[in-house]
Residue frames relative to the residue before (quaternion, step in Angstrom):
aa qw qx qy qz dx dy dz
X 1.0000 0.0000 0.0000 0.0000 0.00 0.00 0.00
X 0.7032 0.4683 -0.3114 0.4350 3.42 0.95 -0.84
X 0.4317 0.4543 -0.4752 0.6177 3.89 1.12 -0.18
X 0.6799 0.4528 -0.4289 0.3857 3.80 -0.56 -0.84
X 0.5672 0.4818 -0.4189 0.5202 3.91 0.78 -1.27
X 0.5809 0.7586 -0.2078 0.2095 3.44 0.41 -1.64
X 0.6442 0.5327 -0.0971 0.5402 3.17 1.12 -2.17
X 0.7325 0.5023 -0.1473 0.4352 3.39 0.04 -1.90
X 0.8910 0.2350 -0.2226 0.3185 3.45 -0.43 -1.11
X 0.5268 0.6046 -0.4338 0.4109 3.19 1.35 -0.68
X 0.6291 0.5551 -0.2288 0.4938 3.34 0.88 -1.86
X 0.6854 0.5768 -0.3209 0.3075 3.81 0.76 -0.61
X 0.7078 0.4354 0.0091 0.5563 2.79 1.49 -1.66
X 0.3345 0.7555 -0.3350 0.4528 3.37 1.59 0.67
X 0.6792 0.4896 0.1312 0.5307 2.24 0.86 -2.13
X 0.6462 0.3591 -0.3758 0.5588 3.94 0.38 -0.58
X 0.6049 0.5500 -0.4137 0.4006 4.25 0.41 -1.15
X 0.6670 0.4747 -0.2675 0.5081 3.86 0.96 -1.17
X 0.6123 0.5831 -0.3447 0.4077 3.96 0.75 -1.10
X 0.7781 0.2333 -0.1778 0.5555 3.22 0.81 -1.66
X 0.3782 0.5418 -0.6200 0.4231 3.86 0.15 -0.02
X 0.7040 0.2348 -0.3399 0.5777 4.22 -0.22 -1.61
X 0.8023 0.3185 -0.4728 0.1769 3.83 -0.56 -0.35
X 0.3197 0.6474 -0.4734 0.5046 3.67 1.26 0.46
X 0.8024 0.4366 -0.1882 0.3607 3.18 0.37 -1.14
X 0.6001 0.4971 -0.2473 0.5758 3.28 1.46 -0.76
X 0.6718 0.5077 -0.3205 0.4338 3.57 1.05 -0.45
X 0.8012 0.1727 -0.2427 0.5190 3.39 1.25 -0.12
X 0.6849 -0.5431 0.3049 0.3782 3.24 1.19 1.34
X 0.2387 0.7504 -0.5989 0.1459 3.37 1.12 0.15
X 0.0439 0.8728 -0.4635 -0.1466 4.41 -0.35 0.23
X 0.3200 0.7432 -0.4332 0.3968 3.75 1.97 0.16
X 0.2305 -0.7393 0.5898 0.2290 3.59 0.02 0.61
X 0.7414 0.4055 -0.4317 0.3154 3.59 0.59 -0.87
X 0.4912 0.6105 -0.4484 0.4300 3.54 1.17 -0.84
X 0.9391 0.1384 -0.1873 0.2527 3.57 0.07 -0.77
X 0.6695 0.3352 -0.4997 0.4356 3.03 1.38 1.31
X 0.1514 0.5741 -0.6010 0.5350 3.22 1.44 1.55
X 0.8140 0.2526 -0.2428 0.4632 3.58 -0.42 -1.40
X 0.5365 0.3817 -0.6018 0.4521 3.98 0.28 -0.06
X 0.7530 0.4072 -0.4014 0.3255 3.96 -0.02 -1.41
X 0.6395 0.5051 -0.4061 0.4136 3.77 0.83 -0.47
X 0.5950 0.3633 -0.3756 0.6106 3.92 0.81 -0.42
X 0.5847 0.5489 -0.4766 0.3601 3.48 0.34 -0.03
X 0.8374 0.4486 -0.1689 0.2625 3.24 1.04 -1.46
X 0.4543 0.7241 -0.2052 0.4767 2.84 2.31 -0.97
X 0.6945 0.5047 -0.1825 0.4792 3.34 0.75 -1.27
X 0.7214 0.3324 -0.3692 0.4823 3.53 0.67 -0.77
X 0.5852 0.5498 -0.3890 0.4515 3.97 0.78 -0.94
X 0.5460 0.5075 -0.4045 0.5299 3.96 1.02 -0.56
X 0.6963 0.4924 -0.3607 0.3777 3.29 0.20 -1.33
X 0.8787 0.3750 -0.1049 0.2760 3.26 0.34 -1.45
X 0.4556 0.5439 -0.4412 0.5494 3.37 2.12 0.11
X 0.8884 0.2999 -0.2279 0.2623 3.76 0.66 -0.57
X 0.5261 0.4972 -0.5573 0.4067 3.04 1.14 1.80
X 0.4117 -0.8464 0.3037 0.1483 3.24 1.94 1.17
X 0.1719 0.7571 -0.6008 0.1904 3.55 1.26 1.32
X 0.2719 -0.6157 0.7025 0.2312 3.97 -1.33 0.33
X 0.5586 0.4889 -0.4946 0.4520 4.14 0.97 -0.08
X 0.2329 -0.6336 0.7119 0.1935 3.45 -1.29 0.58
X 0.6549 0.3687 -0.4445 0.4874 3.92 0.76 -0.12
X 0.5596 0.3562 -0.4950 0.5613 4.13 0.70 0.01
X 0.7844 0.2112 -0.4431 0.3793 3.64 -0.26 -0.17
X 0.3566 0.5363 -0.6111 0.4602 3.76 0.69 0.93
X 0.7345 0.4963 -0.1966 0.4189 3.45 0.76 -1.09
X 0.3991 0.3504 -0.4700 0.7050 3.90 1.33 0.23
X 0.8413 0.4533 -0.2932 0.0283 3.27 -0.43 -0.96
X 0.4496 0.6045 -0.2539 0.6066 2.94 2.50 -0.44
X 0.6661 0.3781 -0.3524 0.5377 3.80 0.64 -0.57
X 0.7268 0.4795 -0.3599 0.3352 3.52 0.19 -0.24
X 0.4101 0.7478 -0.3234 0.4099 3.25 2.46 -0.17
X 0.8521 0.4467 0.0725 0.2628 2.38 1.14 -1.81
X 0.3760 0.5456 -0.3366 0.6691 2.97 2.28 -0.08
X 0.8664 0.2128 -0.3218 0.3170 3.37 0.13 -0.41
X 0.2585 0.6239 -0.5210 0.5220 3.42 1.60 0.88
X 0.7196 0.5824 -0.1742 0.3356 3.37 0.35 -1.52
X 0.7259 0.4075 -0.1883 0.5211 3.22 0.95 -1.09
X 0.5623 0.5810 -0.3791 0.4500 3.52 1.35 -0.90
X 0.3006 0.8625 -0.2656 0.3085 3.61 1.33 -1.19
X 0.8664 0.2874 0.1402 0.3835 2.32 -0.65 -2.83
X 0.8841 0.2640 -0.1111 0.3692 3.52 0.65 -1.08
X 0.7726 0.5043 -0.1727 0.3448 3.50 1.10 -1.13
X 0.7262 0.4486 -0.3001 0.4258 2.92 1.69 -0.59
X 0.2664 0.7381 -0.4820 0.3898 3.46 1.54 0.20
X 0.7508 0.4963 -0.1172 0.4199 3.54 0.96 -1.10
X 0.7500 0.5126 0.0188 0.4176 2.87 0.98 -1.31
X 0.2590 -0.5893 0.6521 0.4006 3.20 0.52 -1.47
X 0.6047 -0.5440 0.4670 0.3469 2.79 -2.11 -0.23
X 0.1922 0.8081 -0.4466 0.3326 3.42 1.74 0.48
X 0.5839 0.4351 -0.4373 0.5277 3.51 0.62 -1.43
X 0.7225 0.4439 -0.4904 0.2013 3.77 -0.81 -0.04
X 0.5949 0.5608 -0.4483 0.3615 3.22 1.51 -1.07
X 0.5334 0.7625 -0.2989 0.2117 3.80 1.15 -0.74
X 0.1716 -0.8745 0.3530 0.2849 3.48 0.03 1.02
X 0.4524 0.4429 -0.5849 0.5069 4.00 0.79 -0.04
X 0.3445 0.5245 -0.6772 0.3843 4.34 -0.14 0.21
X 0.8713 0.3281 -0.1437 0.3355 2.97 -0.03 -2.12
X 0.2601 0.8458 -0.3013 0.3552 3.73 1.76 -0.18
X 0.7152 0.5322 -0.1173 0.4376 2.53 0.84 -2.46
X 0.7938 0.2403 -0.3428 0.4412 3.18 -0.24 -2.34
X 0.5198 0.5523 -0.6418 0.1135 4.54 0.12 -0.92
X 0.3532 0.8666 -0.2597 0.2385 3.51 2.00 -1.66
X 0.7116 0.5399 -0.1233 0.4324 3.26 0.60 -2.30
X 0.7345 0.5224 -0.1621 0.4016 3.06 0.86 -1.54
X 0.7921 0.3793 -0.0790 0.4717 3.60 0.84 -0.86
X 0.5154 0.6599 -0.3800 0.3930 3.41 1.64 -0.25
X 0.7801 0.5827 -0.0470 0.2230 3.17 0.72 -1.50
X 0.5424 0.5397 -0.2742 0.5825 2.84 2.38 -0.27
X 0.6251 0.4973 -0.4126 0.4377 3.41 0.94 0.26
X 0.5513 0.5080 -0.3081 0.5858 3.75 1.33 -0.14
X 0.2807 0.7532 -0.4819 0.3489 3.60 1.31 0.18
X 0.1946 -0.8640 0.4266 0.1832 4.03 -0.48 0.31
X 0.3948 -0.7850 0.3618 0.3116 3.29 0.34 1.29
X 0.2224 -0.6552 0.6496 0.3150 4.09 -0.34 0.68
X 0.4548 -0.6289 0.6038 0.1821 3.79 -1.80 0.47
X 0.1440 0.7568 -0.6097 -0.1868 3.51 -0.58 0.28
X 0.8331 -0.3927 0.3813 0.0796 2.50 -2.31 0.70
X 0.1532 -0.7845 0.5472 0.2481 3.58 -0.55 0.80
C-alpha cells in the first residue's frame, strides 16, 4: 500500500508543482516563454530528484518503474485537466515532452550507490 501511496501522489504532486508553477505565471501575465519554462522544468526537476532520493531505492531498474508511472500520471492528468484549457495543442509542445523525458531520467540520479565490501 505504501508503494501505491508512493506511485500516485508523488506522480500527482509532480504534476500539480508544474500546473501551478505555469498558472502563477499566467496570473501575473508573466509572457517570457523562457522564464516560464525554465522555472516550470526546474520545479519539475527538484521535485522529482526529492521524490526519488526519498524512497532510497539502490535499483536503477525499480526507480525506472516510479518513474514511468509518474509519466503517466502526469500524462493522465495532463489528459483530464490541462487540455480542457489548452487544447490538444499543449502536446505538440516540445519542452512537454522535455518535462515528462525529465521525470524519467531524474530519478536515476537519486539512485543509492550500494558499498561493497573488501
Amino acid at each position: 500500500m505504501k508503494k501505491c501511496c508512493k506511485i500516485l501522489g508523488y506522480g500527482a504532486i509532480i504534476w500539480a508543482v508544474a500546473f501551478i508553477v505555469v498558472c502563477v505565471f499566467i496570473g501575473f501575465k508573466v509572457s517570457s516563454e523562457i522564464i516560464v519554462q525554465g522555472t516550470t522544468t526546474l520545479a519539475v526537476i527538484i521535485t522529482t530528484f526529492l521524490f526519488a532520493k526519498s524512497l532510497n531505492l539502490s535499483s536503477r531498474k525499480e526507480m525506472l518503474k516510479y518513474g514511468i508511472c509518474w509519466v503517466l500520471i502526469g500524462l493522465l492528468l495532463d489528459v483530464i485537466v490541462t487540455a480542457r484549457f489548452t487544447g490538444w495543442e499543449f502536446f505538440y509542445s516540445w519542452n512537454i515532452w522535455v518535462s515528462y523525458s525529465l521525470i524519467l531520467i531524474v530519478p536515476q540520479f537519486a539512485v543509492r550507490s550500494e558499498k561493497k565490501a573488501a
